[in-house]
C-alpha positions in Angstrom: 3.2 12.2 -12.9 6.3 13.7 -11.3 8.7 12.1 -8.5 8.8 14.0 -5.5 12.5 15.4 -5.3 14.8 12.8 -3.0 15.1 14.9 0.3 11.3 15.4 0.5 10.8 11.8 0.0 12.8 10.9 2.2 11.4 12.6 5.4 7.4 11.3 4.4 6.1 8.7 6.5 2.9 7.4 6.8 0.7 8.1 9.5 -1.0 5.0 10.4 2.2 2.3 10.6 5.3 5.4 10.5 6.6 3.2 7.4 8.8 5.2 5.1 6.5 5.7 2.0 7.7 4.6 -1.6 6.1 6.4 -4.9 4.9 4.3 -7.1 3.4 6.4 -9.8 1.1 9.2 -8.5 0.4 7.8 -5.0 2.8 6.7 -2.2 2.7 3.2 -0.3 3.7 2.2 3.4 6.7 0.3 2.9 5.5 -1.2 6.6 2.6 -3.0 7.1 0.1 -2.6 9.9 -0.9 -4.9 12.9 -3.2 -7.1 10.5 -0.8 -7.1 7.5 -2.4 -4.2 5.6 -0.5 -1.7 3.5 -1.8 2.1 2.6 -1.5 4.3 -0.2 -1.9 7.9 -0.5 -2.5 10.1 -3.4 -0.1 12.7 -4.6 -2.3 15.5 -6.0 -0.7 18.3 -8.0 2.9 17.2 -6.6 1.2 17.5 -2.7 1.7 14.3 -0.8 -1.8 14.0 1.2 -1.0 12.3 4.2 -4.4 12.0 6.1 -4.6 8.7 7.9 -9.0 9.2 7.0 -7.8 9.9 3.4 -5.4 6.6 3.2 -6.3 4.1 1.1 -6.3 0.7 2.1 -4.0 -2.2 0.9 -5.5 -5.8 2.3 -2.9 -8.3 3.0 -2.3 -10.8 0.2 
């Protein structure tokens, strides 16, 4: 696992809630929530953010 460098980071959003994501080990999280509370994650595979809304993984509200 590898941080993606600051400047690319710092342009990623997610596509569902336009949070800014935050790494957190090999995937990235919606530092928003969406209308119901949720959070997503996304997987970082080979150092590629994939940013796919149908590829998101969802984070129920707690």
């Amino acid at each position: 696992m590898s941080n993606l460098p600051t400047q690319l980071s710092a342009q990623l959003r997610c596509p569902i809630t336009a949070s800014p994501l935050i790494q957190h080990g090999s995937t990235l999280v919606s530092s928003g929530t969406g209308a119901h509370g949720e959070t997503y994650s996304y997987r970082i595979v080979e150092g590629i953010p994939v940013l796919l809304a149908e590829e998101a993984t969802l984070i129920p509200h707690r």
